[in-house]
C-alpha positions as CSV (number, residue, x, y, z in Angstrom):
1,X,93.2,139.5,123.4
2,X,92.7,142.1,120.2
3,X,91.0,141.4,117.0
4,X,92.4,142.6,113.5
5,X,90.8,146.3,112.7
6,X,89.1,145.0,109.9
7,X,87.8,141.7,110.7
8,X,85.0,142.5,112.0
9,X,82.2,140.1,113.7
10,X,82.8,136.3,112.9
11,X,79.5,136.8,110.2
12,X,81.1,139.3,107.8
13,X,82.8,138.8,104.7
14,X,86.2,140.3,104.3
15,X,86.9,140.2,100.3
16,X,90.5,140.5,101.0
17,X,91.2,137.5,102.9
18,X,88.6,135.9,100.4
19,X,91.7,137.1,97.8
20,X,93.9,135.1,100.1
21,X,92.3,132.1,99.5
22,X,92.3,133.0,95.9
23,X,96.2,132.9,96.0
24,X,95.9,130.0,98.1
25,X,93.8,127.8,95.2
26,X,95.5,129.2,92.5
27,X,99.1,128.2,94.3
28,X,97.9,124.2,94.6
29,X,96.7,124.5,90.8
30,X,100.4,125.7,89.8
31,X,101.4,123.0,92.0
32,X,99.3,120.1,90.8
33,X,99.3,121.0,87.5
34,X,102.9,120.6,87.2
35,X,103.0,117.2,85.0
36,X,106.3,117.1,83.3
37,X,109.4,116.1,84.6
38,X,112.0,118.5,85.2
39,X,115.2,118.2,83.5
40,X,118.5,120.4,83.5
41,X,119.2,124.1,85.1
42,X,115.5,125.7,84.4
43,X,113.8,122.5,85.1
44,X,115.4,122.1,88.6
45,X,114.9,125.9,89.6
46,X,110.9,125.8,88.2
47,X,110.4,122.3,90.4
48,X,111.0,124.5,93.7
49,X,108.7,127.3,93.0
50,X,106.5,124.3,92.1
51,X,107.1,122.8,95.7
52,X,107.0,126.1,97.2
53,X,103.4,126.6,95.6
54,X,102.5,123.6,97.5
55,X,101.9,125.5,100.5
56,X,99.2,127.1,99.6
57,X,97.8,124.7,101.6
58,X,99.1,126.3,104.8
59,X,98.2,129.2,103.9
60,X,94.7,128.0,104.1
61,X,95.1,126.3,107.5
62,X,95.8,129.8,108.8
63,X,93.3,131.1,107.3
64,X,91.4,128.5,108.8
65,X,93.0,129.2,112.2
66,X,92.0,133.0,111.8
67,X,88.6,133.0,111.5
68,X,87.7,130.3,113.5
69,X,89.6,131.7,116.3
70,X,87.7,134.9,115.5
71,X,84.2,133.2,115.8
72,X,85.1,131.6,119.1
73,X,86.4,134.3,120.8
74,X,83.6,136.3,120.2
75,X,80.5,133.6,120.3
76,X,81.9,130.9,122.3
77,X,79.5,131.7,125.6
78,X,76.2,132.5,123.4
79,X,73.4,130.0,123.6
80,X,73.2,127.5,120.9
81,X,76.7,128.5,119.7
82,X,77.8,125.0,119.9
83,X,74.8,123.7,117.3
84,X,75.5,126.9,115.1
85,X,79.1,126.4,115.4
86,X,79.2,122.8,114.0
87,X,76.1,122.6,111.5
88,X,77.7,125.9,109.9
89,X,81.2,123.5,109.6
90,X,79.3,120.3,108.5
91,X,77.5,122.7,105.8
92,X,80.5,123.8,104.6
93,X,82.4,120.5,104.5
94,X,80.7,117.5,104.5
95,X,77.7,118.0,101.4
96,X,80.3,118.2,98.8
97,X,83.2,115.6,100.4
98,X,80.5,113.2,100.7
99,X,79.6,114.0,97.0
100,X,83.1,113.3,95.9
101,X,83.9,110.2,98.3
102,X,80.9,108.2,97.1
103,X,81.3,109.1,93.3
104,X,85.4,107.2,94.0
105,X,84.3,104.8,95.8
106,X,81.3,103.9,93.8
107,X,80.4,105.6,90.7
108,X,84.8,105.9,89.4
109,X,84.9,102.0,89.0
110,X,81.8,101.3,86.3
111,X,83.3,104.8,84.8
112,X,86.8,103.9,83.8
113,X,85.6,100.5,83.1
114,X,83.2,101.6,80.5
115,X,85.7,104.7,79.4
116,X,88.7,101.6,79.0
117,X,90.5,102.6,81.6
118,X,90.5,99.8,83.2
119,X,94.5,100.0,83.9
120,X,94.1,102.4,86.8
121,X,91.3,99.9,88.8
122,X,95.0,98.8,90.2
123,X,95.6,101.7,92.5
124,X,91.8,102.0,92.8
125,X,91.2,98.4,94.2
126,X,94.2,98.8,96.7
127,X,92.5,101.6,98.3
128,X,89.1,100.7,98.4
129,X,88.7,99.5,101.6
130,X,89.9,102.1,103.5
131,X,86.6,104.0,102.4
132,X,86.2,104.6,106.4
133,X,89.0,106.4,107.1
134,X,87.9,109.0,104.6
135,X,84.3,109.1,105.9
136,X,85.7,109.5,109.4
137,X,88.3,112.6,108.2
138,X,90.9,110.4,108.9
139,X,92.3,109.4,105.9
140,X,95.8,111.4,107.3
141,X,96.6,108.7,109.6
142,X,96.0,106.2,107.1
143,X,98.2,107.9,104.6
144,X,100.6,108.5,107.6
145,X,100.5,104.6,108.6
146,X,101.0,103.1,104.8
147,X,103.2,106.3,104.1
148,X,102.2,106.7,101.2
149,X,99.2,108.1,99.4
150,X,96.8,105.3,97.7
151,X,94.1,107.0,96.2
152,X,95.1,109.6,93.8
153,X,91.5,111.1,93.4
154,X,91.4,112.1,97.1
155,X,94.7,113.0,97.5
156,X,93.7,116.0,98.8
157,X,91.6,114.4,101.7
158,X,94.4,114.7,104.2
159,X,94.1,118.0,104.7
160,X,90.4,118.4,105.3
161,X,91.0,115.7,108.1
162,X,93.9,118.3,109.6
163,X,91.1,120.6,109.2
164,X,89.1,118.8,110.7
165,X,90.8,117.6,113.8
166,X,91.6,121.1,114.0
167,X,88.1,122.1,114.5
168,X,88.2,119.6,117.3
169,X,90.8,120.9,119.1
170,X,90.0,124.5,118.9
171,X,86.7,123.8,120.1
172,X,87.5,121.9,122.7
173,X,90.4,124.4,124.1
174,X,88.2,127.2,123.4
175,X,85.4,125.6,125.7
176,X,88.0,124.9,128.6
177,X,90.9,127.8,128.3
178,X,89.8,131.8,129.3
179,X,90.7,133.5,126.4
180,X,93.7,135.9,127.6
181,X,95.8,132.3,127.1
182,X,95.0,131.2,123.6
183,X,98.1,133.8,122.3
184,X,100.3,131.6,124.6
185,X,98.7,128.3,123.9
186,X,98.9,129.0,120.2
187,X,103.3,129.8,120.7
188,X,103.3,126.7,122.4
189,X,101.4,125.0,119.7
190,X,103.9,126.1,117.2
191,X,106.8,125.3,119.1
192,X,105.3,121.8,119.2
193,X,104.4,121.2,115.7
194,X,108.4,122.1,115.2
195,X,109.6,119.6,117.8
196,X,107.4,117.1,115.9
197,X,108.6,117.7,113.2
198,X,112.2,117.3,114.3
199,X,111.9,113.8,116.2
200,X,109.8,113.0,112.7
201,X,113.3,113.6,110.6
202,X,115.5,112.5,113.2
203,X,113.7,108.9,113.7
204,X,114.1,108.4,109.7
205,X,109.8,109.5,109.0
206,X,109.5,110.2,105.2
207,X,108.1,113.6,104.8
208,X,104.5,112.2,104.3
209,X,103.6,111.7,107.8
210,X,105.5,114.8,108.0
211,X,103.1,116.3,106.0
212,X,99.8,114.9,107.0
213,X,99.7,114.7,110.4
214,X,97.7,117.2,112.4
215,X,100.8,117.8,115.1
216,X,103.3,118.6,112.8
217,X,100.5,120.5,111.1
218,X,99.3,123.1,113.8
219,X,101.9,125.6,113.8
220,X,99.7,127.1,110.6
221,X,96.5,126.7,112.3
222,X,98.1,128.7,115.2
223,X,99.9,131.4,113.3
224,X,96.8,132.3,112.0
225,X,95.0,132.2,115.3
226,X,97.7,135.2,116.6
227,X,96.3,137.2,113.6
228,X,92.8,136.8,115.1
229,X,94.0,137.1,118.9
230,X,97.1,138.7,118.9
231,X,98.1,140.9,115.8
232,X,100.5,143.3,117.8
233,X,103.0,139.8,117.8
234,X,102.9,139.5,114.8
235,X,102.4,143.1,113.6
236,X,106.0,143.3,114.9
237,X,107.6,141.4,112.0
238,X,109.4,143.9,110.1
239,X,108.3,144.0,106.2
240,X,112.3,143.2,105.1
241,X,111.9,140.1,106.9
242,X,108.0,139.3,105.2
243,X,109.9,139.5,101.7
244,X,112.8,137.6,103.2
245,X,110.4,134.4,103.9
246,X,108.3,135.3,100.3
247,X,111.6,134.5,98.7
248,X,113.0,131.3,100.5
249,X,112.1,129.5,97.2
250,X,114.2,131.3,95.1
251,X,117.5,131.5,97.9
252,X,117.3,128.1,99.5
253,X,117.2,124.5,97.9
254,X,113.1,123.8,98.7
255,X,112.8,120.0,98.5
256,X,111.3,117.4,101.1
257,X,114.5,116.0,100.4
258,X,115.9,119.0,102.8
259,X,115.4,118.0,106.5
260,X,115.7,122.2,107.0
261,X,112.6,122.2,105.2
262,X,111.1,119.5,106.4
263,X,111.7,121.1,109.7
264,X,112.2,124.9,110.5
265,X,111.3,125.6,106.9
266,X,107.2,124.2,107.9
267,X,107.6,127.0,110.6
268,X,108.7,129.7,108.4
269,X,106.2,129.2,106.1
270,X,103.7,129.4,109.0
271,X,104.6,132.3,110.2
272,X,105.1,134.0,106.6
273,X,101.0,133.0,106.3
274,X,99.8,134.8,110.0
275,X,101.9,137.8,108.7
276,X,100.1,137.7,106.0
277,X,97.3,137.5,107.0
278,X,97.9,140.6,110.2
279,X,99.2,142.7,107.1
280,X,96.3,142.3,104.7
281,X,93.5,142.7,108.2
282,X,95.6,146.1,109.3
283,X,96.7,148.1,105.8
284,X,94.0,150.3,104.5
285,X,91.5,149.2,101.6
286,X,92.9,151.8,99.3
287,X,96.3,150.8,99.3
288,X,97.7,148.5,96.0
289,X,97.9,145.3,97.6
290,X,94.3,144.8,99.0
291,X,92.7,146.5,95.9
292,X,94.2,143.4,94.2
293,X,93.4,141.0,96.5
294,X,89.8,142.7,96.4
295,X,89.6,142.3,92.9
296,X,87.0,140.1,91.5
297,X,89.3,137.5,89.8
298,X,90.7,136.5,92.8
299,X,87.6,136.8,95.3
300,X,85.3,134.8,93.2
301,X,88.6,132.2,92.7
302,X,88.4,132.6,96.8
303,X,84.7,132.0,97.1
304,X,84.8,128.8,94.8
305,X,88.4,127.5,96.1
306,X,86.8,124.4,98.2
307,X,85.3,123.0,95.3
308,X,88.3,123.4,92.8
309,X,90.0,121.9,95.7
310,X,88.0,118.7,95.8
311,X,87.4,118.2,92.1
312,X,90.7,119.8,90.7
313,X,92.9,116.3,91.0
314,X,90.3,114.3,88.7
315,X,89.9,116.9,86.4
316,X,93.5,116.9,86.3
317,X,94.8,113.3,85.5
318,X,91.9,113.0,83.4
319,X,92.9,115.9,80.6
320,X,96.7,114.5,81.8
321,X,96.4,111.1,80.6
322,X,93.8,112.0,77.5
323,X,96.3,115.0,76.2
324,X,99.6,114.0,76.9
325,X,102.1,110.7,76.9
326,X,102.9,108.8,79.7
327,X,106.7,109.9,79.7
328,X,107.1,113.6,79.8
329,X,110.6,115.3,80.5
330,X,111.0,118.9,80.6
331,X,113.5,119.2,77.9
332,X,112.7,120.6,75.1
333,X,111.0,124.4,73.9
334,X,108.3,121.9,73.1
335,X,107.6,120.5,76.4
336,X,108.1,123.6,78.1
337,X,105.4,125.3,75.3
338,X,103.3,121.9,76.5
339,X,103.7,122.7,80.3
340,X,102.2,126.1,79.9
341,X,99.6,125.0,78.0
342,X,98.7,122.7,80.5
343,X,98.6,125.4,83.2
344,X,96.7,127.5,81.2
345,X,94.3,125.0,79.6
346,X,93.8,122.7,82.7
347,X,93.8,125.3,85.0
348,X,90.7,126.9,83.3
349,X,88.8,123.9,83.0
350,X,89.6,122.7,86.4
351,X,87.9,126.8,87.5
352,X,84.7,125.9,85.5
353,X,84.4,122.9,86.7
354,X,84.6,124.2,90.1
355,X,82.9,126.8,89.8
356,X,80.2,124.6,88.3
357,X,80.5,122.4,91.9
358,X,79.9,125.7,93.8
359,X,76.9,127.2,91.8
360,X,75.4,124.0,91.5
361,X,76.0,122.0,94.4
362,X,78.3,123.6,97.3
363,X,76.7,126.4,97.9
364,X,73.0,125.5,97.5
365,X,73.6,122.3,100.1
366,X,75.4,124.6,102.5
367,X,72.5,127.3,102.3
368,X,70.1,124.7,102.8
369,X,71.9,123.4,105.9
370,X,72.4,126.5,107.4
371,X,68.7,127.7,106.7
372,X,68.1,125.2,109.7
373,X,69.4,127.6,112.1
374,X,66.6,130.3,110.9
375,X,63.6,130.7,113.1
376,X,60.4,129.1,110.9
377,X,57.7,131.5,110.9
378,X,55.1,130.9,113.2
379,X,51.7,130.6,111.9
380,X,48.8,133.2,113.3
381,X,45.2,132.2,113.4
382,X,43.3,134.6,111.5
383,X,40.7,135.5,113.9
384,X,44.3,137.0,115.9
385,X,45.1,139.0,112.7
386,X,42.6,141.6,113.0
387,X,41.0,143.3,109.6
C-alpha cells in the first residue's frame, strides 16, 4: 500500500483537494439551481450538463473515501484512535445536521404559517414523521422504500447517510482486514456497486433507490480509497481517456432515463473522480491546474461546502418561489436571461448564507468538539513552582 506524494499525514490540509470540493459544491449549485424547464434544442442539451453536475456529489464521496482511507491506514493501531476517529466525524457532521433537522421539523411549520405559506405544510405534514430516519442517517432507505423523496428541505440528507454508513463500513473493515488487501477489497467493492446497480435496472427499480442506496453507492467511496492506497492503479489511466470521461455529458444522452447511465455510467463517473483525485495529489504545485484549484475562490468555496450543502435547498426554493412564477419553460431569451440570473443571484446568496453557517456555527461547534481531545492543563501547586 502507497500514499499520494502530497497527501501527507491524515492532519494536514491539502488546498488543492480543498479546490476539489470547491468544484464539487459549486457543481450541486449549477445543479439545483436549475429551475426552469427546458424546452427545444438548447434546452435539452443544457438539462444534461445540468444532470451531469449532479455528480458532484460523487465526487465528494471519493473525496470522502480518500482521506478517510488515508487516516486509517496510517492511525488505525494508535491508542485512542477509535474515540479521535469518531468524535472528529460527529464534530464535523452532526452539530450542524442536527441544527437543520430540528429547524424542519420544528421551527419550518410556525414559519411558513406566519410567512402564508401555508400551501407547502402538504409535503411537510407527509414527511413529518419519519423525523427518525433522518436522526438515525437513514433517511436513504426511507427515500429508497417510498421511492421517492418527501421532504424537499432535506433532500440532500441521503447522501450524508451514504456517508455515513460509509464511515461504518470502512471502519469496521479497516479494524478486521491487514492493509495490503484494502486495494483489492476496494475493486471488488466497485465491481459490486455495478452489479447492484444492474439487478436494480433489470428488476424495474426507479433510479432513486439507484441513487440513494449505499451499495450502489460505494464504487465512489472506493475509487477514492485507490487514490489514498493505491495511486500507481489508477495513475495508469492515460490523460486521453481522463478527458474522454470529463466529456460523457456532452457525447452521450446523460439522463436517469438511460439504464447505461443508470448502470456503467455511475462507474465511469467513479472512476473519473479517483483519477482525479491521483492526478491533482501527484502533479506539481506549480503547474496550471493546481494553482487554480489552490486559488482562494475555490478553497474557501471548499472549506464552507458542507454548510452550503445543508442550507443551499431552502435558500433555494425560498428566492424560487418569492422571484419567479410557478410555471417556467425555458423558451424564450427572457427565460434564459432569467435562468442565469438565478444562477448568479441565488448562487451568491446561497455562498453567504453558507458561509455565514460555517463562521458562525459549523466551524465554531466542530472546534469545540474536537477541543475535547486536547489534554486540559494540569494545575501545579504553587509551593511546586519554585520562585
Amino acid at each position: 500500500m502507497t500514499l499520494s506524494p502530497r497527501s501527507g499525514a491524515p492532519s494536514d490540509r491539502v488546498s488543492s483537494l480543498d479546490g476539489l470540493r470547491g468544484v464539487a459544491i459549486l457543481m450541486v449549485l449549477f445543479h439545483h439551481l436549475f429551475v426552469f424547464d427546458p424546452v427545444g434544442f438548447l434546452g435539452q442539451h443544457l438539462a444534461v450538463l445540468v444532470e451531469f453536475s449532479g455528480h458532484g456529489v460523487d465526487l465528494f464521496f471519493a473525496l470522502s473515501g480518500f482521506l478517510i482511507t488515508r487516516q486509517l491506514a496510517v492511525s488505525r493501531t494508535a491508542p485512542g484512535f477509535a474515540a479521535r476517529f469518531w468524535l472528529h466525524r460527529f464534530a464535523k457532521i452532526v452539530p450542524l445536521y442536527l441544527l437543520i433537522t430540528f429547524g424542519v421539523f420544528v421551527l419550518l411549520k410556525p414559519l411558513l404559517l406566519v410567512t402564508g405559506h401555508g400551501e407547502k405544510l402538504s409535503w411537510l405534514s407527509a414527511g413529518r414523521e419519519q423525523w427518525p430516519w433522518y436522526l438515525l442517517f437513514s433517511s436513504n432507505i426511507r427515500n429508497a422504500l417510498d421511492a421517492r423523496f418527501t421532504n424537499p428541505a432535506l433532500d440532500v440528507s441521503w447522501s450524508l447517510a451514504v456517508e455515513v454508513q460509509f464511515y461504518v463500513l470502512a471502519f469496521v473493515a479497516a479494524r478486521l482486514v491487514a492493509p495490503a488487501r484494502w486495494p483489492r477489497i476496494a475493486v471488488v467493492a466497485i465491481a459490486a456497486a455495478l452489479a447492484f446497480r444492474t439487478a436494480a435496472v433489470l428488476c424495474g427499480a426507479g433510479w432513486i433507490p439507484i441513487l440513494v442506496l449505499t451499495p450502489g453507492r460505494i464504487d465512489a467511496f472506493a475509487c477514492g480509497s485507490l487514490a489514498a492506497m493505491a495511486p500507481t492503479m489508477l495513475a495508469r489511466c492515460p490523460t486521453f481517456v481522463l478527458w474522454s470521461l470529463a466529456a460523457l455529458p456532452i457525447v452521450t444522452p446523460w439522463s436517469r432515463a438511460n439504464p447505461a447511465v443508470e448502470t456503467v455510467g455511475y462507474t465511469l463517473v467513479a472512476i473519473l473522480a479517483g483519477v482525479t483525485i491521483e492526478r491533482v495529489c501527484r502533479v506539481r504545485s506549480t503547474s496550471r491546474s493546481i494553482r487554480i484549484l489552490e486559488s482562494p475562490v475555490l478553497v474557501m468555496f471548499g472549506r464552507i461546502s458542507y454548510s452550503v450543502y445543508l442550507t443551499h435547498l431552502p435558500v433555494r426554493a425560498a428566492l424560487r418561489d418569492c422571484l419567479l412564477s410557478h410555471v417556467r419553460p425555458l423558451d424564450t431569451p427572457g427565460a434564459w436571461l432569467a435562468q442565469l440570473g438565478f444562477w448568479a443571484g441565488a448562487g451568491s446568496v446561497c455562498t453567504l448564507c453558507g458561509w455565514l453557517t460555517w463562521r458562525f456555527f459549523e466551524e465554531p461547534a466542530r472546534r469545540a468538539i474536537v477541543g475535547l481531545l486536547q489534554p486540559r492543563p494540569v494545575a501545579v501547586p504553587c509551593a511546586l513552582r519554585g520562585s
